[in-house]
N, C-alpha and C positions, 0 to 999 in steps of 0.2 A: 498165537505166535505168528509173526508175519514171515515170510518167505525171505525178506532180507537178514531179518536175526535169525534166522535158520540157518541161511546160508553162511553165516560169519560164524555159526559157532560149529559147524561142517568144517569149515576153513581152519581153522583151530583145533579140530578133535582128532579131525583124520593123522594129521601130522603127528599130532602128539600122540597117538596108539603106536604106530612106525617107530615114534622114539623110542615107548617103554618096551618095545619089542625087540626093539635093538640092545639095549639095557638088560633085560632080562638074559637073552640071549648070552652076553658078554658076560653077566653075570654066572650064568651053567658053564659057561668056559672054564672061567677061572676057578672054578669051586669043583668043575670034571664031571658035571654029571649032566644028562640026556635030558633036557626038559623040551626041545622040540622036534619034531620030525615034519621036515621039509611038505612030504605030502599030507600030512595034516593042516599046515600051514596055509601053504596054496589051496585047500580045500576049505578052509574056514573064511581064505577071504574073497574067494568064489561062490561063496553062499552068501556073503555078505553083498555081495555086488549086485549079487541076483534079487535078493530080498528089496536092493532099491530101484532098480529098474521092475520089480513086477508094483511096489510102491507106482513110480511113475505113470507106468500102464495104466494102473487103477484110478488114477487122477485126470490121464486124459479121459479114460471110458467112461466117467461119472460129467466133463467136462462136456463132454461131444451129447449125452446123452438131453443135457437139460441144454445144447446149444441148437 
């Protein structure tokens, strides 16, 4: 997979996670029941974040190493 179709389908995914979250959410609304909690939430996409920058990390320091 080259880095450009990587990044187009990042550009497409991210967003549409946000949407079904928002969806869902809307959805616990109106039906009344508790399906998120705010610091679970911030917590799950803090880990997510992290997971791509130590990604990153990893690709310079293999980068740097054969450079």
């Amino acid at each position: 997979m080259t880095i450009d179709l990587a990044a187009k389908i990042m550009l497409f995914a991210i967003p549409g996670l946000f949407i079904r979250m928002a969806i869902e959410v809307l959805a616990a609304r109106l039906m009344r029941r508790k399906v998120y909690k705010l610091n679970d939430s911030i917590n799950s996409i803090g880990l997510g974040v992290l997971s791509q920058v130590v990604g990153v990390l990893a690709k310079l320091l293999s980068i740097g190493i054969y450079a």
